[in-house]
C-alpha positions, 0 to 999 in steps of 0.5 A: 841264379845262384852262385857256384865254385864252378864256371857259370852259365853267362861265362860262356859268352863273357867272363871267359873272355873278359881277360883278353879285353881287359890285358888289352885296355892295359895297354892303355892304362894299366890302372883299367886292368887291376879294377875290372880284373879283380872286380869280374874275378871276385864276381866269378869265384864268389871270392870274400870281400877281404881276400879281394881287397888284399889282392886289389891293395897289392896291384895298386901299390905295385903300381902306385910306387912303379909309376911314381918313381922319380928319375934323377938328372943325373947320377954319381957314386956307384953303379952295378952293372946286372946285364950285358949284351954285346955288339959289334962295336961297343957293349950295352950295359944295364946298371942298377944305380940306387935301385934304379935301372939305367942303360948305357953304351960302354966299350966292348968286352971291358966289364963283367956281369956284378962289377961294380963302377963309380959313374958320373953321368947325366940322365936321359929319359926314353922318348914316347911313341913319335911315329903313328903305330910305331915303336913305343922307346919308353913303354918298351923299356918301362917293361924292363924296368929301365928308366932311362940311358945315361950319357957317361963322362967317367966310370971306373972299375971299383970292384967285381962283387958276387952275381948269381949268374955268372955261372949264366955269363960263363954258359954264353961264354961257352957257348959263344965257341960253336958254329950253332950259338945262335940257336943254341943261345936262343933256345937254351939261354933266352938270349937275343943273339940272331943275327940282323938277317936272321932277325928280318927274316923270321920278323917278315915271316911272324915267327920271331915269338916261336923264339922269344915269348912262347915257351913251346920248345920247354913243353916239348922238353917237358913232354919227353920227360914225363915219359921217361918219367913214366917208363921208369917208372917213378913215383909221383913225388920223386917225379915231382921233384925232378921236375921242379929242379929241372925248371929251377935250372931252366929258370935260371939259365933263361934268366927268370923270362916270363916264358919260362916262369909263366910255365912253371907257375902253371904246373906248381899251381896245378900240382897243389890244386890237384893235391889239395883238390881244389876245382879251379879250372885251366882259365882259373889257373891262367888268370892266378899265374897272371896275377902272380906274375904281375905282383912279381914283375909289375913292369911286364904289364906294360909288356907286349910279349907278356900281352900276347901270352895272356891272349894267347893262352885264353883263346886256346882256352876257348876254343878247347871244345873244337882242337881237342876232337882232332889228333896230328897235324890237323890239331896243330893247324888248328892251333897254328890258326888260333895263335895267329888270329889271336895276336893278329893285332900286334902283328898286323899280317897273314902268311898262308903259307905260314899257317900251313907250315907253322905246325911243320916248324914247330916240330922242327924247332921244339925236336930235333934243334933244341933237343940237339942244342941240349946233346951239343952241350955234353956232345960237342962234337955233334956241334957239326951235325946240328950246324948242318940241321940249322943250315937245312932248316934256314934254307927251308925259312929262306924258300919260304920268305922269298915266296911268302904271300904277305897280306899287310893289314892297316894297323887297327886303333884302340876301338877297332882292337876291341871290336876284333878280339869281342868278334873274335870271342864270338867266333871261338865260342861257335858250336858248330862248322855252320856256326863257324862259318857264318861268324868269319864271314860276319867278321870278314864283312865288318873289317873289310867294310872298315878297311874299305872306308879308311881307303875311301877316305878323301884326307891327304896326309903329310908325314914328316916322320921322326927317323932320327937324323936323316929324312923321311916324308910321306904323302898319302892321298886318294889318288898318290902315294909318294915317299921323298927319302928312306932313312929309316922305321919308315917300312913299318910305318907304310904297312901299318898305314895299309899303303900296299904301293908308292907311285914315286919314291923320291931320293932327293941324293945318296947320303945313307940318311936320306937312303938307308931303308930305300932298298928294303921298301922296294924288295917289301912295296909296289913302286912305279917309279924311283925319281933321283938326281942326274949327278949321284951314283945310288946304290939301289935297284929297280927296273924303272929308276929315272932322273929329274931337274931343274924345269922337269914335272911329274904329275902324281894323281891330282898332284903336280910336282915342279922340279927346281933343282939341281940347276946344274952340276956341283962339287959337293953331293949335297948341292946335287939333291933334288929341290921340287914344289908340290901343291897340298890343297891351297899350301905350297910345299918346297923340298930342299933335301941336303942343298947348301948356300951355292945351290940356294943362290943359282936357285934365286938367280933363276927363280926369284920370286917364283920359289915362295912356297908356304911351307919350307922343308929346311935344308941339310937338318938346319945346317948353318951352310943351309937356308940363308937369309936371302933364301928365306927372303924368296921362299917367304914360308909360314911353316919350316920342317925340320927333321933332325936327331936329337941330340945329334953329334953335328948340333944341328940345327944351327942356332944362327938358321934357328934366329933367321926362321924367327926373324923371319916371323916362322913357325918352327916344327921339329922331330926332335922335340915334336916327334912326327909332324902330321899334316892333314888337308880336307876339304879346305880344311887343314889341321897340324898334328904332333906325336911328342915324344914327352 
């Protein structure tokens, strides 16, 4: 067949799709991206080798040095701070140190964007991904170009040099006055300024993007223009400048975000097209912009947001043929569906009441409280009324949290990724209602069928979760599912997992680190029962909430829990939590919570010998006050957990705890320098398993 400049026949099926699987293997590996993109593009467009060759050279030498830049230890001399975000209690600086980016915490409101600082400090560089489908620390800030975060022991204010956005600065300042700044910050700034409520309400709901990557209320902007445009009248030139000085400001005031230059590179590339009529087509025009951008920012190609635009983008290409026929709120629906189906995989969940009121928020969000936020800047007055819009408008959002219907899907592995989105393609390429029907419920079968068999699964699974210094531990299995403590990031973790109810949830005491997150799963999971300790006064609530001690037994599914502990009543908190063996396959696991020396003895007066369990979940974070020698004599574990922060400001664990575990002959697992510590028994058959952080 011979090749045209125009879309050919097997594009239909491959190549206008092929961009989303390959943004999705650059998840993985950027590397996958540049080949295949540039070979497929070059085949598609009939590009001349050179021209290929020059683009392909620029990508590998954006990434080659991006990926090779070597991160000092430490750093001395001066620093320019180039970004600020301001917290309750300190600021969080971004300084460019040698051309490198590093954050630090510094104190509240003492620095200025563009001053200039002589720092001493040490560097530490972000950890990978620790807990299974969890937050990626170091992918995330790899795609701010942030190379670590920096322990200070001086910095000192040399001098405040010129920044092209302290006009911005001055803007937030400004805006920091009003009742609505957080919206108006939001939509007029691209500034992360929710609050912690604001943030878990619209992240429950799926729609923290509306606010962040998406860019629609700009397009709104943009349409009004146009027609205003149009009524005056204008010619296509003055037209055309206007238009860019009013993205130039935008861009600015948005601080160059991708959400922004990602629309007006698609309106620059358009114009020129048409202008020197050109025939690239809309999926050519989006794979140009992509490209540039990532010449541009390369980092972005390890941004999720930037991901879920591409995606996004190419499926609402798509699946033009059907939405373009339809007018209204049925148009909107349609692609409220298709933006929610194409970034499923990073979200994980569907709200059908979502759907149905997505087109309704977006109207709401991209008219009257954007547009308002603009009015309030030269109107502050009207400050009140768009205060009183966004309290209605909140009240709408909270109606609808407090009734959502959330499906949580199991967060999908890299196959099970491109699987979805080829099915997916197939399904935007239906021609017809019949079509379409037949297609959903093909892939309806297949990811039901795939979700069925990770149910059936026989494997139980232990989860010693990395949550920093406190303590988390998960047990999966046929027939129970049991958390023991909720410090934190375990929430995302059970969802993603597919665990729709826990039988128990197990506080062992009411330290915040052993209890933090405890309220929030039980407002988002089904749990029969929370068992605590008789002695601690917990600050949760639920209607079945019962107390266990020495000699007491639960039996959860195949698995039988013995309670040893608190033997009695003590002074001190820690010496109250709960202490319990549970059997997994042929190995004895002992939970000690946070229990200390006095505990550990009435323990071994009463048990003896009875305590030895394989495997021992060390007490109190590897405090020296914890698992004496004595106690490691009674228990005589192979194994010793211990979950702790790194670096923590305690020093845990105690170097004395650490000699007696190797004294003992006891192999040590950690989350701080190990991340989750999985264990997996099947069928006689066992195998540990690391998520390193390095």
């Amino acid at each position: 067949m011979k090749k045209s400049n125009h879309i050919l026949l097997w594009d239909d099926y491959f190549i206008e799709g092929y961009a989303i699987f390959l943004m999705i293997l650059g998840c993985f590996h950027p590397w996958i991206f540049v080949i295949l993109g540039f070979y497929i593009y070059w085949q598609r467009r009939n590009i001349k080798i050179p021209v290929i060759l020059i683009g392909a050279s620029l990508f590998f030498i954006r990434l080659y040095f991006f990926e090779m830049e070597t991160v000092p230890l430490t750093i001395h001399g001066e620093a320019k701070i180039v970004e600020i975000n301001t917290y309750e209690y300190s600021d969080v600086v971004i300084l460019k140190y040698q051309h490198i980016k590093y954050q630090a915490f510094v104190d509240k409101d003492i620095y200025r964007i563009g001053d200039v600082v002589v720092i001493d400090a040490d560097v530490t560089l972000f950890r990978n991904q620790t807990i299974p489908y969890g937050f990626d620390q170091k992918t995330y800030y790899l795609s701010q170009n942030v190379r670590g975060y920096l322990t200070i022991y001086s910095i000192d204010f040399v001098r405040h040099s010129f920044s092209v956005y302290s006009f911005r600065e001055s803007m937030n300042q400004y805006l920091s006055s009003f009742q609505s700044q957080t919206y108006m910050k939001a939509l007029i700034l691209g500034e992360k300024s929710f609050t912690d409520e604001q943030n878990s309400m619209y992240k429950n709901l799926g729609i923290l993007y509306l606010f962040t990557v998406s860019g629609l209320h700009i397009y709104g902007l943009m349409v009004l223009i146009k027609k205003v445009f149009f009524y005056l009248s204008l010619s296509e030139k003055t037209q055309f400048i206007l238009t860019i000085s009013l993205y130039i400001i935008i861009l600015y005031f948005n601080h160059f975000s991708m959400s922004v230059l990602r629309i007006v590179l698609i309106f620059l590339v358009q114009h020129f097209s048409k202008r020197m009529k050109m025939t690239l087509s809309s999926l050519d025009i989006i794979h140009l912009v992509f490209f540039g951008l990532l010449i541009y920012r390369i980092e972005w190609i390890y941004h999720i947001g930037f991901l879920m635009l591409f995606i996004i983008l190419n499926f609402i290409y798509l699946m033009s043929h059907t939405y373009q026929r339809l007018n209204g709120y049925l148009k909107r629906l349609l692609l409220s569906v298709l933006i929610i189906l194409s970034i499923l995989p990073f979200q994980s969940m569907i709200s059908p009441f979502l759907i149905l009121l997505l087109p309704v928020i977006m109207v709401i969000l991209t008219g009257p409280i954007y547009f308002l936020s603009i009015i309030v800047l030269l109107i502050p007055e009207l400050d009140i009324f768009l205060r009183i819009v966004i309290d209605y408008f909140e009240m709408m959002m909270q109606w609808l949290d407090s009734r959502n219907i959330l499906i949580i899907l199991p967060a999908l592995p890299v196959y099970g990724i491109v699987i979805y989105y080829l099915l997916l393609t197939i399904l935007f390429r239906s021609q017809s209602l019949i079509a379409i029907i037949k297609r959903s419920l093909m892939i309806i079968f297949i990811f039901s069928y795939f979700i069925v068999d990770i149910k059936l699964t026989q494997d139980v699974h232990l989860y010693l979760i990395d949550v920093g210094q406190g303590d988390s531990i998960l047990i999966e299995s046929p027939t129970c599912n049991l958390l023991i403590d909720s410090f934190q990031n375990v929430l995302p973790l059970i969802n993603d997992l597919g665990i729709t109810h826990l039988d128990y949830l197990i506080l062992t005491h009411s330290d915040n680190d052993h209890i933090k997150e405890a309220q929030d799963i039980i407002n988002h999971v089904k749990i029969n029962q929370i068992i605590v300790n008789p002695y601690n006064i917990y600050p949760i609530h639920h209607e079945n909430m019962i107390s266990m001690k020495s000699d007491d037994y639960l039996q959860c599914g195949s698995m039988s829990i013995q309670f040893l502990g608190p033997i009695r009543e003590y002074n001190e908190i820690n010496n109250n939590a709960l202490v319990f063996k549970i059997h997994i396959g042929n190995k004895g696991f002992i939970f000690t919570g946070d229990i200390e020396k006095e505990a550990e003895d009435d323990l071994i007066s009463k048990y003896g010998h009875s305590l030895k369990s394989d495997v021992l979940k060390v007490a109190h974070h590897g405090s020296s006050t914890s698992t004496s020698s004595e106690f490691l004599y009674y228990v005589d574990p192979k194994i010793a957990l211990i979950s702790i922060g790194e670096n923590n400001k305690y020093g845990f664990p105690s170097k004395e705890v650490i000699q007696r575990l190797i004294v003992s002959n006891i192999d040590i697992y950690r989350t701080d320098t190990m991340g989750t510590i999985v264990y997996t028994y099947h069928q006689k058959k066992e195998k540990w398993t690391m998520y390193l952080p390095f």
